[in-house]
N, C-alpha and C positions, 0 to 999 in steps of 0.2 A: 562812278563805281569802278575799283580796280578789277583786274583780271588775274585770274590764277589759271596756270596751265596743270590739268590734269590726267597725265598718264597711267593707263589703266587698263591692262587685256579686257576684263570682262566688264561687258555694259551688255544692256540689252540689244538683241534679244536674250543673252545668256542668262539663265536660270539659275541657280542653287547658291549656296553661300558665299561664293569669289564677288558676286555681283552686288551683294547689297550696301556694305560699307561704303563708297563712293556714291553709289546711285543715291544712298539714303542721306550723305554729307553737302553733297551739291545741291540736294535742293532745298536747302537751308541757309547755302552759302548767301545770295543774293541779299537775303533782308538783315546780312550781318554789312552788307559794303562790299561783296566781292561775287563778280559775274566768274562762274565755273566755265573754261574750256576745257571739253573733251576730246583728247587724244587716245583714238581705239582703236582695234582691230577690223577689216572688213572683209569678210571673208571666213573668219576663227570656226577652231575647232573646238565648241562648247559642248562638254559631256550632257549637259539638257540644256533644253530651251522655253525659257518662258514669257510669251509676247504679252502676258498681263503687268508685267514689273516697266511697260513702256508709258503707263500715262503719271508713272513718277520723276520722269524726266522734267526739269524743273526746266519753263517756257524761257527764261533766261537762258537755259545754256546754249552754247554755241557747240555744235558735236565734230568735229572731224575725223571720219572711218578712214583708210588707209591698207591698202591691200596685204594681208601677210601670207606667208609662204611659212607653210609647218611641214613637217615628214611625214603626217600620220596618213596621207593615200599611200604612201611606199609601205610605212607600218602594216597596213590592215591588208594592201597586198600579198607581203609577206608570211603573214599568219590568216591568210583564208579569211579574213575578216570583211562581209558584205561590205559595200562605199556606203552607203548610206545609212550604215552601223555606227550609233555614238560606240566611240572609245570613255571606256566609263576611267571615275576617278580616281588619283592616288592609285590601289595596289586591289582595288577590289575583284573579287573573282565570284560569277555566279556561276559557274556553272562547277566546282567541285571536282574536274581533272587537274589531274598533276601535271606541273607546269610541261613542256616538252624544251628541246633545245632552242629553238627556235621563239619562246618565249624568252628563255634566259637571255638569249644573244641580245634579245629588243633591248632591254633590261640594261645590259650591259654597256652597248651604242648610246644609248640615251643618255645616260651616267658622263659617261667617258667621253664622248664628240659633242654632244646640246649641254654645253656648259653658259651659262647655269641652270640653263631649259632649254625647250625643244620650240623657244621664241626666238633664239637667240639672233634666227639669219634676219631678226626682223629691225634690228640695233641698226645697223647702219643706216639702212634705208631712209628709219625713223627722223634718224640724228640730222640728213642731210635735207632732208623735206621741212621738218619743224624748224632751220636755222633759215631758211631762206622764207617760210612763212611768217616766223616772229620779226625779222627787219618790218614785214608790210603792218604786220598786229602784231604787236609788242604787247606782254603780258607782263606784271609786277612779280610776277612767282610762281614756281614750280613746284607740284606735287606728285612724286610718282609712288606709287605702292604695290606690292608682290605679297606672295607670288602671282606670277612669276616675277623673278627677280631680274630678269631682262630686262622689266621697267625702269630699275632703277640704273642700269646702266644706259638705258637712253638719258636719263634726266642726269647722270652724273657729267656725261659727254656735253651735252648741253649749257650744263654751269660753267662747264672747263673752258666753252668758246665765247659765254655772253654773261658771265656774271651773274646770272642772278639766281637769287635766294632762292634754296630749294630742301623739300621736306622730304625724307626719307620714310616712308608710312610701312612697314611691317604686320600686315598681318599673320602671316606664319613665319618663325624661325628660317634662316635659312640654311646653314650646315648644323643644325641642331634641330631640325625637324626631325618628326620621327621615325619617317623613313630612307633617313641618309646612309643607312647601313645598306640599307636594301640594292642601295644604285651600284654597288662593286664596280668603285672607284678603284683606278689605278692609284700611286702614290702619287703621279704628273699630275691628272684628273682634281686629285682631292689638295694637293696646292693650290692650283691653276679656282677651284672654289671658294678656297679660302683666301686667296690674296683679291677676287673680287670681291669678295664682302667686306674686306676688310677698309677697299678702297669705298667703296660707298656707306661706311659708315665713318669714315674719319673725315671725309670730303664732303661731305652733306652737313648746312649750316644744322641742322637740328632734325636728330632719328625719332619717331614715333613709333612705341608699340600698343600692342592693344591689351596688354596685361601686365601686371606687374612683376615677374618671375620671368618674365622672357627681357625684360626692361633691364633685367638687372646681366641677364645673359651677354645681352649686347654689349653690354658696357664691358662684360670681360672678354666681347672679342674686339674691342678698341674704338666703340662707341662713347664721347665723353660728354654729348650735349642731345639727354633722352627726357623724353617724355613718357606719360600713359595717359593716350586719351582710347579707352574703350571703347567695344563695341555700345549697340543700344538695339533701344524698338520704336518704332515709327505708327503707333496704334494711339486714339484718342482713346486712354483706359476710362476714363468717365461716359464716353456716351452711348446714350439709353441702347445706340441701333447695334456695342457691342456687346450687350448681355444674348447668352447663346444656353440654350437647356444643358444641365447635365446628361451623361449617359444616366442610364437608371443598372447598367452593369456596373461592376467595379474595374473599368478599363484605364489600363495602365498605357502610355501612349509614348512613343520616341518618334522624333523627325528629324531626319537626316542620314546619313551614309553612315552605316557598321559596316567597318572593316574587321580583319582578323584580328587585327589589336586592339578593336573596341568590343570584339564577343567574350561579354561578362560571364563567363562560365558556371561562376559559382553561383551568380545570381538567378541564371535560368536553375540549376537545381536546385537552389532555395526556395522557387515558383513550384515546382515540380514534385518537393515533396511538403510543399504546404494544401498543394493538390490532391495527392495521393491520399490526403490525412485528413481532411473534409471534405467532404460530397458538395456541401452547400458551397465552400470556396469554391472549390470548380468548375460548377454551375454558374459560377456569378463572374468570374473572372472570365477578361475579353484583354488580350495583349495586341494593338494595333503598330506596326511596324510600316511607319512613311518615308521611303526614300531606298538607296540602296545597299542592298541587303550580302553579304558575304555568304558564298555559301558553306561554310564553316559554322553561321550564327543558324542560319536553317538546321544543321545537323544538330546541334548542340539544343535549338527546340525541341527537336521531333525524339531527340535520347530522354529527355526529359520529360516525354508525354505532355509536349504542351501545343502540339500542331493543331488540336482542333479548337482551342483557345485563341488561337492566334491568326490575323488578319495583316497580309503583304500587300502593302500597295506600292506600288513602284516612284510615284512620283504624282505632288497635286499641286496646282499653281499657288503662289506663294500669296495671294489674296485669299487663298480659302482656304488656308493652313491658322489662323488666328479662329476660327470657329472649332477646328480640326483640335487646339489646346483648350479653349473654352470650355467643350463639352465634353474634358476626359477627366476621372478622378483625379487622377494621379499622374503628372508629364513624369520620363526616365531621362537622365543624362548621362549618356556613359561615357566616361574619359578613357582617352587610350592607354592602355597597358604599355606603356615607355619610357625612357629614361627624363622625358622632359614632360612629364605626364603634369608636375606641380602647377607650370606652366599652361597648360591649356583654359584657353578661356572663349567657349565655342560663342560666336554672335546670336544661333537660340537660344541658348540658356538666358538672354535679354530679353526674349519674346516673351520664354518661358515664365519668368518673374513679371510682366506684365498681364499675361492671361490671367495672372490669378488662381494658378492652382498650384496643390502641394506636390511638390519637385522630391524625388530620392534621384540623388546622384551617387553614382558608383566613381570611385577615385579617391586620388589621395586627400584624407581629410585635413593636410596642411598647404594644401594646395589654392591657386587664386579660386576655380570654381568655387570652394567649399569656403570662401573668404567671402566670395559677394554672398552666395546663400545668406551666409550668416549676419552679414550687412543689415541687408533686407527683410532677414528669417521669412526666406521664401519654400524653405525647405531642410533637406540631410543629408550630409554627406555620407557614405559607407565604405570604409577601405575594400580595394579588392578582393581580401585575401578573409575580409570578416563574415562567414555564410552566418552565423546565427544571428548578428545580429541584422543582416537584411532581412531574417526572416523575424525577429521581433518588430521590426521596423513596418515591413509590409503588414505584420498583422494586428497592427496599432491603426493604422490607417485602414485595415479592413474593418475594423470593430468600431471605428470612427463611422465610415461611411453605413454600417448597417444600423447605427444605433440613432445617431441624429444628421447624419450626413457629412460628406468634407467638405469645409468652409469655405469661402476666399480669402487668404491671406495675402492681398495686394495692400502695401504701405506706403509713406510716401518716399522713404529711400530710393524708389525707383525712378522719381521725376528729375533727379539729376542724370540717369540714364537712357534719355528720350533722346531722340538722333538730332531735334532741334538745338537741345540744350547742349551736345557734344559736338555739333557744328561750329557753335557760337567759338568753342577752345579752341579749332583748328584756327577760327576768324583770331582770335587773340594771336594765336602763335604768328600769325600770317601778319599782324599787324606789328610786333615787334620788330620786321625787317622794316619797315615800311620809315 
């Protein structure tokens, strides 16, 4: 069996969507010909944590943790933040004050000195420990994937001293994510970003993204040898132990992190006054909200009279999130309201097509999300800016479920999107060096 080395902040115990990609690729790697080494963090600062996603560790891998050194005790110093407070993700904010200066400043340091991330002191260290461990275990290939994109400058440093073939795996954009605006870059800061991605995407034998519209991205920041191997879902959709009851309400269900840029504004008042205007809808309607939550998107329920409809739960282990889709009419996708919003292709919206229930997505309807929907017709895409016809759309699917019920529309378009069968393409890419 050959060995690939896989560089990787988030592994377990880390929780929410950084972690599944890798976790769900490695343990597939083995019965393609290739033993996964994990290279990780020990010690990290993971915004949740979830020790159920540990018996997916595939008995093959070999894991090596490696101490890092992040800022975020100085962070959370600084802004009154308990130590043993996750620092939550991205740009999210629950609690609904106006940022103070002392926010901004974070903001700012983070941007401008933890380029390209706040991993960054962890590159060297990395580079010099894995060169002197790969002489003793030698490994046929590298794979590093971001964010954070630190990773990929440990695995670029690495090619540069021992040659070997290495994959650049992209799951989020890196200076076209869509909070690059946010980080109020110096114009030093915002070259100093751009000439490193530039270097490991020209320098790495072959970039992977995980959609198609960010694929083509790369290629115009001077990526010339890309691939799209997408995300997936790791669920056997055929057995009997995962048919799970429906709700008997008309619950609409989202998992994962709304930010500001994902609170669908028009679609809460399309909820709101499809409310107002039936008693019975009302009554029937139940919005579950899993993960976290902006306090922006809470305001924007409760203006809409939809707070007593509506159920916050903070976070549920990622095993008991596939019954959590099962049993809801209707799963919601919201794409971020961004300039690279076409681009977004979130790893649940895989789940979501495998649970088998019907999907409205909010976002652009020439976007990749609203590309696989259509694939698979696993669902509807709705522009953001369309309130009527979310509200035609929602009350199609409400007349549906009160008349004969909503169906499962699982097909088989989806079996090409099982983390087994998109393991297999990384094995192929891996075996092209070879």
């Amino acid at each position: 069996m050959k060995r690939v080395l896989i560089i990787t902040y988030y592994w377990p115990p880390s929780g929410g969507s950084g972690v599944q990609r890798w976790l769900k690729m490695s343990k597939y790697l083995p019965e393609n010909g290739w033993q996964p080494v994990i290279y990780t963090a020990d010690g990290a600062e993971y915004p949740v944590e979830d020790p159920s996603l540990e018996k997916d560790v595939c008995a093959e891998a070999e894991v090596i943790r490696r101490p890092i050194v992040e800022p975020y005790n100085f962070y959370k110093k600084f802004l009154g933040i308990k130590k043993d407070q996750k620092v939550k993700a991205g740009f999210i904010d629950e609690t609904g004050k106006q940022k103070g200066w002392k926010e901004r400043l974070s903001v700012w340091i983070r941007g401008n000195f933890f380029i390209p991330d706040a991993r960054c002191w962890w590159v060297k260290p990395s580079v010099k420990y894995l060169k002197a461990y790969l002489k003793d275990h030698p490994v046929d290939a590298i794979i590093s994937t971001g964010p954070p994109h630190s990773m990929h400058l440990i695995a670029m440093k690495l090619k540069e001293a021992l040659g070997l073939p290495w994959i650049a795996d992209f799951r989020d954009p890196w200076t076209e994510i869509d909070f690059y605006d946010e980080l109020h870059l110096s114009k030093w800061a915002d070259r100093k970003h751009h000439r490193l991605e530039h270097e490991v995407l020209t320098k790495a034998d072959k970039v992977v993204a995980v959609g198609w519209d960010m694929a083509e991205g790369l290629k115009r920041l001077g990526a010339s040898h890309v691939d799209v191997i997408p995300n997936g879902y790791d669920w056997d959709t055929q057995a009997k132990n995962n048919v799970t009851p429906l709700s008997s309400d008309f619950t609409l269900t989202h998992i994962g992190i709304i930010g500001s840029n994902r609170n669908e504004h028009l679609f809460w008042k399309a909820l709101g006054e499809l409310k107002a205007a039936d008693p019975q809808f009302a009554a029937k309607l139940r919005i579950r909200l899993i993960g976290q939550i902006d306090q922006s998107v809470v305001q924007s329920i409760e203006s809409n009279g939809l707070k007593n409809n509506t159920e916050f739960i903070p976070y549920i282990p990622h095993d008991q999130i596939q019954a959590q889709q099962a049993s809801s009419q209707v799963l919601l996708l919201f794409i971020n309201n961004t300039p690279n919003a076409k681009g977004i292709l979130t790893g649940k919206l895989f789940e979501y097509i495998a649970a088998g229930r019907p999907i409205l997505c909010i976002g652009p309807e020439d976007g990749d999300a609203a590309r696989l929907l259509d694939e698979t017709q696993a669902g509807t895409t709705v522009g953001f800016e369309n309130k009527e016809k979310m509200k035609a759309i929602i009350k199609g699917l409400y007349q549906s479920y009160l008349e004969n019920g909503l169906p499962s529309n699982r097909n088989k378009e989806i079996e090409k999107y099982s983390r087994k069968a998109l393991a297999g393409e990384f094995a192929n890419l891996l075996a092209s060096y070879q």
